[in-house]
C-alpha positions as CSV (number, residue, x, y, z in Angstrom):
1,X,125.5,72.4,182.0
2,X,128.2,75.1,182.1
3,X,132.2,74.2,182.3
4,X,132.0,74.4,186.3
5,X,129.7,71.8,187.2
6,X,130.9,69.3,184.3
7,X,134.6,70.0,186.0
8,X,132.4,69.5,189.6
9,X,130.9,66.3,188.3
10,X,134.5,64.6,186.9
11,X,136.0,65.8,190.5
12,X,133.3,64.0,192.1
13,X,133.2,60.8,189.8
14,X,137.3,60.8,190.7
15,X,136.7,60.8,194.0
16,X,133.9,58.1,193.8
17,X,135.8,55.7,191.5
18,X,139.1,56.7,194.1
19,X,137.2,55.7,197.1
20,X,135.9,52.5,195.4
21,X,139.2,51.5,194.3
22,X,140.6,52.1,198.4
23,X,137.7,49.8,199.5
24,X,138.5,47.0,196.9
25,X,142.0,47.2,198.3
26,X,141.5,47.0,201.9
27,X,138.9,44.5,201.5
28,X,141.5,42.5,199.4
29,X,144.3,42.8,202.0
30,X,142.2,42.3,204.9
31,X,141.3,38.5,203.0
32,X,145.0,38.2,202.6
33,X,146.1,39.0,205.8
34,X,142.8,36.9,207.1
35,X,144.0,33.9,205.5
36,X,147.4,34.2,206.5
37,X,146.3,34.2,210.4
38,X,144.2,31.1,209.6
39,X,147.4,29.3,208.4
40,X,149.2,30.2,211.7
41,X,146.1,29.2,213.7
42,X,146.2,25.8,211.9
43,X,149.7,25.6,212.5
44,X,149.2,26.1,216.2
45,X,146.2,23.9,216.2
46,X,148.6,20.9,214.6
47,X,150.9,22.1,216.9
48,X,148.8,21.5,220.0
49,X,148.3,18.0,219.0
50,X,152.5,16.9,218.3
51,X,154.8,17.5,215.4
52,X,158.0,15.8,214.5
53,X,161.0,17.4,213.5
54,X,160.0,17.5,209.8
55,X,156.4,18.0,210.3
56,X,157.6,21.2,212.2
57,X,160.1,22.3,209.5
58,X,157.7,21.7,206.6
59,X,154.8,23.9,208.6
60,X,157.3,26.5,209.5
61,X,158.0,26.7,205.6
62,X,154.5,27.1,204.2
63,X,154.3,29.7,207.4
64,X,157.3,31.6,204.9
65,X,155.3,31.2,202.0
66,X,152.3,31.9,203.6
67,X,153.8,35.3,204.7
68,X,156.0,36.1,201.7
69,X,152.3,35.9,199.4
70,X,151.4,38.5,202.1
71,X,154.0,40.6,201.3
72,X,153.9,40.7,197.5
73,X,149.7,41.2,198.3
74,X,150.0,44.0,200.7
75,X,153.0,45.6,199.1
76,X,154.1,48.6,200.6
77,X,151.0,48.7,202.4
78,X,152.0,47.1,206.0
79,X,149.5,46.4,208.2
80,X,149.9,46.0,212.3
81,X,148.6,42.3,211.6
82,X,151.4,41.5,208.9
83,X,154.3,42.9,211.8
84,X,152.6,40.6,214.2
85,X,152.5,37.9,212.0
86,X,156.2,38.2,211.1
87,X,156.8,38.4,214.8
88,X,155.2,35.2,215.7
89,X,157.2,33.8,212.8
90,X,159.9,34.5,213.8
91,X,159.0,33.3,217.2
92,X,158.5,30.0,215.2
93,X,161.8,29.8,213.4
94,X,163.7,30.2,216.4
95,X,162.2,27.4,217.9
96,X,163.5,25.5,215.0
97,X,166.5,27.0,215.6
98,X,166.8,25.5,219.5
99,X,165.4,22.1,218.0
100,X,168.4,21.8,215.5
101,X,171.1,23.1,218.0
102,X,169.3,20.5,220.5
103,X,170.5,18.1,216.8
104,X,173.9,19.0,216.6
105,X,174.8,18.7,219.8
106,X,175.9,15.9,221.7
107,X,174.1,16.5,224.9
108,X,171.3,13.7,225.5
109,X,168.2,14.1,227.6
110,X,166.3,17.1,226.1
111,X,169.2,19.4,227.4
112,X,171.0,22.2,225.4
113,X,173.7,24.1,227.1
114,X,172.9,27.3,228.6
115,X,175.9,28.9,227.2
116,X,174.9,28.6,223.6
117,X,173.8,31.4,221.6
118,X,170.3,29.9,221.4
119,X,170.4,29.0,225.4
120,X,171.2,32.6,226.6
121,X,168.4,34.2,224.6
122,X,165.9,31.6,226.2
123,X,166.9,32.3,229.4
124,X,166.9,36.0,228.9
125,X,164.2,36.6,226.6
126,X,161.8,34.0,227.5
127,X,163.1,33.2,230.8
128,X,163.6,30.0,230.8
129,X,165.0,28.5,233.8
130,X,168.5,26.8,234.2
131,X,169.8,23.7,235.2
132,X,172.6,22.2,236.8
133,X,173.5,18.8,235.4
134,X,176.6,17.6,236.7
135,X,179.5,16.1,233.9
136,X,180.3,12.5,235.1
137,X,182.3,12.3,231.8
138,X,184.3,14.9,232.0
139,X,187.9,13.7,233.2
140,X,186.7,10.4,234.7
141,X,185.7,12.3,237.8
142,X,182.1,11.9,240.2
143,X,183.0,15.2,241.0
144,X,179.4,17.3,241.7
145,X,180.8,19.9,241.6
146,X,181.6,19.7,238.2
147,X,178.9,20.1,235.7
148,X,177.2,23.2,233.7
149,X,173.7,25.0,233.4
150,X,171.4,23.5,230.5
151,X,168.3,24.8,229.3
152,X,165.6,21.6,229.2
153,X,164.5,21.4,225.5
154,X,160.5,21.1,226.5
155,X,160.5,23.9,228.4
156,X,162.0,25.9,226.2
157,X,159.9,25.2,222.9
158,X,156.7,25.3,225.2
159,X,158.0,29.2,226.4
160,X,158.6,29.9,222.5
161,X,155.5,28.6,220.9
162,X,153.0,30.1,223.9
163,X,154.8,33.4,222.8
164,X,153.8,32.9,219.1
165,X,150.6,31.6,220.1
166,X,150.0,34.8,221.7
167,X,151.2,37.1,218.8
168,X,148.6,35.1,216.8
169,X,145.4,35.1,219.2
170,X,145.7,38.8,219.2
171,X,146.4,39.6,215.7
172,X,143.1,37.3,214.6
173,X,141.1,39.7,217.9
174,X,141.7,42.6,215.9
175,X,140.6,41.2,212.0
């Protein structure tokens, strides 16, 4: 063989071994990001069924983990399916965010004030609805008019987490 096809043949063996080593890595990220939308699915799934405060926080945790494996996987690499995962996270961590401002409050009945930070961004990113409860405490009076808008606590997580759920459904239609 002359000098030309031996330089045509190590082109061609580059570009073989190239394309091999593309299709190992897309086939490894597509596990990774495979297995990351099975742990949100199982997350929802639990979800579904109840979760306490802790249960919650602990799932939302391996959720972080779950995604920050993802990350250091994929690298710089970012796939549509790893910004929808992060966006349903998110989704998730606020609702943690509403449960422990629901905590620290000292509003009772599954009511956090509209007026929070937390409260105006369910009412205007999830649209929420408002109610008024009146404030028989405040002053001593029985005044009705007297009272603010809360945001019922339910309601609220159920808006969140049916957004999340729906980043999640359509990121594990397009694996």
């Amino acid at each position: 063989m002359n000098a030309y096809r031996w330089g045509l043949v190590i082109v061609a063996v580059c570009l073989v071994a190239t394309a091999v080593t593309v299709v190992h890595r897309h086939s490894q990220c597509h596990r990774e990001v495979k297995d990351v939308v099975d742990a949100f699915a199982d997350f929802d799934s639990r979800l579904q069924v109840g979760m306490d405060y802790h249960d919650y926080t602990d799932g939302v945790g391996t959720l972080s983990a779950a995604l920050d494996r993802l990350g250091r996987a994929i690298g710089s690499h970012r796939s549509p399916a790893q910004t929808d995962l992060e966006a349903a996270f998110s989704e998730y961590s606020f609702a943690l965010d509403v449960r422990r401002a629901y905590m620290v409050s000292d509003e009772g009945y599954n009511h956090i004030p509209a007026s929070t930070a937390e409260g105006q961004r369910l009412v205007h990113e999830y649209h929420v609805r408002t109610t008024f409860l009146r404030d028989f405490k405040e002053l001593g009076t029985n005044n009705p008019a007297s009272g603010s808008l809360y945001v019922y606590l339910p309601e609220a997580l159920s808006a969140i987490w049916e957004h999340a759920h729906s980043r999640v459904a359509e990121t594990k239609k397009g694996i």
